[in-house]
N, C-alpha and C positions, 0 to 999 in steps of 0.2 A: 667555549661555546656559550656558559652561561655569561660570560661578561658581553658577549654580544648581543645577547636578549636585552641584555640591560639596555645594552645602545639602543638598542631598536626603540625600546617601549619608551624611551626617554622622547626619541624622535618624535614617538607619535601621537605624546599627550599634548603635545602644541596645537598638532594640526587637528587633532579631532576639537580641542578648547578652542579654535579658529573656527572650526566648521559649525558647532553651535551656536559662537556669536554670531555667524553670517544668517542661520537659521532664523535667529529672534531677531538680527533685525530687518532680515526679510521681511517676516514677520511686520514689523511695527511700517515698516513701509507702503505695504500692500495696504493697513486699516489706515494710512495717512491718505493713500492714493482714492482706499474710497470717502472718507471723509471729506477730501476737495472735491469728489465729483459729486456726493450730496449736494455738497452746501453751492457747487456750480446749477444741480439741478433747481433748486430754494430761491437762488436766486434769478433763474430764469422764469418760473412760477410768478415770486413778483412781481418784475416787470410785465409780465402778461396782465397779472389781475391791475397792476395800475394804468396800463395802457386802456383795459377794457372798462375800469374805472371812471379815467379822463375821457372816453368817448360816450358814456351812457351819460356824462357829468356835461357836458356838450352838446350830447342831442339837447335832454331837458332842460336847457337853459340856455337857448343859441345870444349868441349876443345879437344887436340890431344894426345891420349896413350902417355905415357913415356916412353921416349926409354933409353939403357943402354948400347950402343955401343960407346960414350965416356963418360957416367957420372962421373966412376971410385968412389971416395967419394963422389964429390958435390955434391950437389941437386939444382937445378933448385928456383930461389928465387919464391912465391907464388906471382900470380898476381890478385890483389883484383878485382873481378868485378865491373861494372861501376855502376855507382849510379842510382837506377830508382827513377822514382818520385811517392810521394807517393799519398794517393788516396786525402787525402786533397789537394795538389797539381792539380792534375788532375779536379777535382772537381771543382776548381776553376781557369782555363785555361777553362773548358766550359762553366761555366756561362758570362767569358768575351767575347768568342766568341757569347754566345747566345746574350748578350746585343748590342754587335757590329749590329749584323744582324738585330736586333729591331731595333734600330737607324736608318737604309740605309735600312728599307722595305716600301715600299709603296704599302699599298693594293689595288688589282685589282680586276676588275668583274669575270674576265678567270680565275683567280687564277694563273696567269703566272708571272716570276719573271717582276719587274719594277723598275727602281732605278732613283732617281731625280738626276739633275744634273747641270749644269750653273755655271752663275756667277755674284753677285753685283758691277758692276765699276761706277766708280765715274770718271767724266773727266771736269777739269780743266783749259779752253783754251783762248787763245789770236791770233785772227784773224787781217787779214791785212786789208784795206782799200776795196779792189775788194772784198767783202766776200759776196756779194748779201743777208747780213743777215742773213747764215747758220752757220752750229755750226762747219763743217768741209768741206768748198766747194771744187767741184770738179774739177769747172771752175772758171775762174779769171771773173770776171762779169764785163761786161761793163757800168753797170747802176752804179753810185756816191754812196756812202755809207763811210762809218768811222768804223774806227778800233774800235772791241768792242772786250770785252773777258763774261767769265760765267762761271757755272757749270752744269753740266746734269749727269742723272744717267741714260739716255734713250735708252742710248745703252749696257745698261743690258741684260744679258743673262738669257732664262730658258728652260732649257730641261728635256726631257724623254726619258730614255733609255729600250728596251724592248726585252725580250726574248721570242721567242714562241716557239711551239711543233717542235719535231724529224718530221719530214717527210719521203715519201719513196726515198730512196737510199742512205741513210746514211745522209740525206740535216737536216737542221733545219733553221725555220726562227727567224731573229731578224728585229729591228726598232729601229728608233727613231724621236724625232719630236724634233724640237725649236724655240722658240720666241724671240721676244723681246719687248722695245718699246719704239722702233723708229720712229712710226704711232703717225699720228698729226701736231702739231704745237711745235716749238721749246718752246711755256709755259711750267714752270716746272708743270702744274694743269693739261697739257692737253696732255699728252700725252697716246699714245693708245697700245692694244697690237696686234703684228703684227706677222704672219709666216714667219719662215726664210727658213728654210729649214725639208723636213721631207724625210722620204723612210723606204721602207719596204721590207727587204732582203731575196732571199730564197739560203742559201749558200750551197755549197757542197763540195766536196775532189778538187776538181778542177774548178766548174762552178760557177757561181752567177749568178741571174737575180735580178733588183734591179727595183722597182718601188716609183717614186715619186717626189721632188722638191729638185734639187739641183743644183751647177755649170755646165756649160758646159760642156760634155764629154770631151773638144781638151781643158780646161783649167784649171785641178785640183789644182795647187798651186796657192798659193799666199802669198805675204809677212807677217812678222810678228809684228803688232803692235797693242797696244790698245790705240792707240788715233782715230783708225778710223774700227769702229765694226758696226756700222748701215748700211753702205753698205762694198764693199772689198778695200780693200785700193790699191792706182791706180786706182779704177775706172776713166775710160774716158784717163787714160794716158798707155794706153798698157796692162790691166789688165780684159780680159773675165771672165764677172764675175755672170752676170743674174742667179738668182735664178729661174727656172723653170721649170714648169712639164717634167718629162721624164723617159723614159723606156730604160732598158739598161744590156744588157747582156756582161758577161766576163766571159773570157776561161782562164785557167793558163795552160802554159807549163814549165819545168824544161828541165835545161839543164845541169847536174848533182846536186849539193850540194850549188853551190858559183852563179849558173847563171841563167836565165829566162827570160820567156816573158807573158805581159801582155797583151792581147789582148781584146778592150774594141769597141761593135759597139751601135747603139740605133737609137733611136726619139727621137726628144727636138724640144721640144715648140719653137720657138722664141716670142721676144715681140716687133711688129715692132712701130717705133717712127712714129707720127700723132701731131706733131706741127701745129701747125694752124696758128702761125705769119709766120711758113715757107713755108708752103705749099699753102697758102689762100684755093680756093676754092675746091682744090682736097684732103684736108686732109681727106673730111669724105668718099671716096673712097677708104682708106686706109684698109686691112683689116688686125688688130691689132696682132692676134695670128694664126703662118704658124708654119707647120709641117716641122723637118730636117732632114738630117740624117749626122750622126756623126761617125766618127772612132776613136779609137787612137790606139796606138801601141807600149808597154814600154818593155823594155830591160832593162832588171840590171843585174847588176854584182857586188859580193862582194868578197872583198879583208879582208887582213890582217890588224889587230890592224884597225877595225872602219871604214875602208873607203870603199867607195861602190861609186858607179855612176847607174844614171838612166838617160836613154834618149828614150825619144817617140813623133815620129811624129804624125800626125792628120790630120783629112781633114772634113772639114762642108759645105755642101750643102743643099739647100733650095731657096725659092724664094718669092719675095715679089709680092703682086697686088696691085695696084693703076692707077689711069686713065682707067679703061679697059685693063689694059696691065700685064704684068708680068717682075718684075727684078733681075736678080739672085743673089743671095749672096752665094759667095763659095770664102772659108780660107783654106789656108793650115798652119799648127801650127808644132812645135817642142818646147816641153818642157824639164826640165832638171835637175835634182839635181847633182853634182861633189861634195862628200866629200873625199880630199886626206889623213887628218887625224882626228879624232871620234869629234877633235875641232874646225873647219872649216867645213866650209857648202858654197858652191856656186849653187842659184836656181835660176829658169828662165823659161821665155817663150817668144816665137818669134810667130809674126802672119805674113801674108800676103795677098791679098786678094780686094773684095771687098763686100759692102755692109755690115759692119759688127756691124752697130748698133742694130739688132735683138739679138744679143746675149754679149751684153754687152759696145759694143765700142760707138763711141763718138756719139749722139743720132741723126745723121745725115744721116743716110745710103744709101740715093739717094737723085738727084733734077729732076727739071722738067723744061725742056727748050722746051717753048711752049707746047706745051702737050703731049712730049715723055719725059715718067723716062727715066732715066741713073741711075748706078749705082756706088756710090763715089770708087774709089781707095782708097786704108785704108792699112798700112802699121805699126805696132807696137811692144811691148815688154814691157819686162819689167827686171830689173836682183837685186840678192839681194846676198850680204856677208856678212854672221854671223859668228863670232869668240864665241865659248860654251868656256866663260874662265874657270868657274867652274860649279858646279850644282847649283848656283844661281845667277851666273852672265852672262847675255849674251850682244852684243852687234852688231848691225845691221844695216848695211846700203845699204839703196835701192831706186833707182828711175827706172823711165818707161815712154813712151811717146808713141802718136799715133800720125801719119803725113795720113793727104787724101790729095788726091791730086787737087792740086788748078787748073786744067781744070774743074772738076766736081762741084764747089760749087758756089754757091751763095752770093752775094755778105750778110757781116755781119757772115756767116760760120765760122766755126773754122779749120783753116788749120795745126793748130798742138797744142798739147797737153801735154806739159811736165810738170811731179813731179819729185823730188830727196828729201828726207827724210834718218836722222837718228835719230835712239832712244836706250836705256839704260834699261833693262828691270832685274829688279834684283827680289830676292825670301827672302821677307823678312823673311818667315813662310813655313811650309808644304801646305799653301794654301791662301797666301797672296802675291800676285805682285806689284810692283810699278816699272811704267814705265816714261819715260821722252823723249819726242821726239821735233824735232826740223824739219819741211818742207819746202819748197818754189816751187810752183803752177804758173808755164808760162802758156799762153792763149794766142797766136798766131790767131787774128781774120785774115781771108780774106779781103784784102784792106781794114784793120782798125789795128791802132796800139795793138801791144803785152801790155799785162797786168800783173801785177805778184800780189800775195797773199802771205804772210807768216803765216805761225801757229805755233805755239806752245801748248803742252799739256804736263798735268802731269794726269797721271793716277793713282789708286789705285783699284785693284780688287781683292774682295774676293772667290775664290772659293769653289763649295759644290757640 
């Protein structure tokens, strides 16, 4: 009995090792069987979508009846139609777009578009003896020090850029905010992050109302360089530059195709100056942040082959309190872009005026003789020549100066205020800069000798 179990089981490892190959290749049959009917469905798809191709490719382009009014023999040579792309092609022109848009999306709470943006610089620098210790001073310092140099990234940039909803009358708002960090102490360990500028726009076919932190109304340009991005460069030498709250409405008019005008009014913060070595005991009388009002007014005009010119006057009015008193600060401005061809650029800004430390100037804006403010006379500018030699090379030169007038000041004041700088700014990359500047910083003290600082900076910024 048992040698016939043997038989048995012998028989029936064949047939059962049969019946599992037949299994798997069932099996591999059935995913072959769906396989060709895939790729039978893939392929009936395309031919649909090129059928519906070539007949939309057809409408939009009908060819023109033959005419036989001079044919006589010839015939007309046939002309091949143009090559469409086909859907693999197509196919993959979307997925790079889709990838692109993954890349540059930043998700939001509102679900509204958002896109990051800035820049990593690096700066390089070698300051002069008057440097008060700063990584780019604005003033020649009168305190002893020694020429140091270093490196910082503190004046890195990061921003947000933001789109919001349609509104009603065809308007939509946008924004944006930026940082840096320039807050702190010049430690590379200790540095902090700080607001630079932010607003949140509500635009339309002709109007804007802008709310938020930004330049001056009366002093929208400024020169171009990155050796000096933690505050504006110029600053204190003819260059209105205070970052501050402000509300600001503009009108656009056309004057056909090639002309126009800008018409800009608002509120701006001032941020009045509260020294305490300078004021002694009326500094805390000072009251820090007064309401302005601001105009400006731009005019352009475009020309042939690149050149254009822009010119707009301005006017700022506001007032300061101190001692129980009030002193006014009112500027009248004119600034200016003149490009005569697309590679030449000359820009600018003229001030006049007084009191004009509240919005950016030299941080002196009145004295106190006996215990009547006055307010300083303040006269400034600034002007700049950029040659655009190619699309990666430019090159620029600019200074600017503030003079108050020495009735009004105090003895140890600064009665005038001159920079002149050039620099070299080329494009190593689609998004790669390296810059090279070269400055020198007068400080004209009030019955105390003039002062000078030199700098130098090599820059390298990344942008994203």
């Amino acid at each position: 009995m048992a040698f016939k179990c043997r038989y048995v089981i012998l028989f029936l490892i064949p047939t059962l090792l049969a019946a599992q190959e037949k299994s798997e290749f069932q099996q591999i049959m059935e995913r072959l069987d769906r396989l060709e009917q895939e790729n039978r469905d893939l392929a009936a798809e395309v031919r649909s979508l090129r059928a519906e191709l070539a007949a939309s490719t057809g409408a939009a382009n009908p060819q023109p009846a033959a005419t036989t009014a001079n044919a006589g023999n010839q015939s007309a040579p046939a002309q091949a139609p143009p090559a469409q792309p086909t859907i693999d092609e197509r196919v993959a022109v979307q997925e790079r777009r889709i990838e692109e848009q993954a890349q540059s999306k930043v998700e939001a709470s509102q679900k509204f578009p958002v896109s990051l943006t800035g820049m990593v610089l690096f700066n390089g620098f070698l300051n002069g003896k008057a440097n008060n210790g700063q990584e780019d001073p604005t003033t020649a310092s009168l305190s002893g020090a020694t020429a140091y140099g270093g490196g910082s990234l503190g004046q890195s940039v990061l921003g947000l850029l933001f789109q919001g909803p349609h509104i009603f009358g065809g308007g939509q708002i946008n924004g944006n905010l930026y940082m840096d960090f320039f807050g702190g102490t010049s430690s590379s360990l200790n540095h902090l992050v700080r607001l630079r500028v932010a607003s949140v726009e509500f635009d339309w076919a002709h109007t804007s109302l802008m709310v938020g932190q930004e330049k001056p109304i009366i002093a929208p340009r400024e020169p171009n360089s990155l050796a000096q991005v933690g505050v504006s460069p110029l600053t204190g030498s003819g260059n209105l530059w205070l970052w501050n709250p402000q509300v600001r409405l503009e009108q656009r008019f056309s004057f056909g195709d090639q002309a126009g005008l800008r018409a800009q009014v608002g509120v701006y913060q001032t941020s009045e100056p509260s020294s305490v070595n300078r004021l002694g005991e009326y500094a805390s009388t000072v009251s820090t942040d007064r309401p302005s009002i601001e105009g400006r007014f731009e005019f352009w005009r475009q020309f042939s082959k690149g050149a254009r010119i822009e010119i707009a006057p301005g006017f700022h009015e506001s007032s300061t309190h101190v001692a129980g008193a009030s002193v006014s600060s009112n500027l009248f401005t004119v600034d200016w872009l003149i490009q005569p061809v697309s590679k030449l650029q000359l820009t600018g800004t003229f001030f006049t005026g007084q009191n004009a430390a509240g919005v950016g100037g030299i941080r002196q804006g009145f004295s106190i003789f006996g215990n009547q403010p006055v307010g300083i006379g303040a006269t400034g500018g600034w002007a700049q020549f950029s040659i655009l030699a190619t699309q990666r090379l430019s090159f620029n030169f600019y200074g600017g100066q503030e003079s108050d007038s020495p009735r009004d000041l105090l003895n140890g004041d600064i009665a005038r205020n001159l920079t002149y700088a050039g620099n070299i700014i080329y494009r190593l990359g689609p998004n790669v800069l390296l810059g090279l500047e070269a400055s020198q910083l007068r400080t004209t003290y009030f019955q105390l000798p003039r002062l000078f600082n030199d700098h130098y900076d090599l820059a390298v910024a990344y942008l994203f």
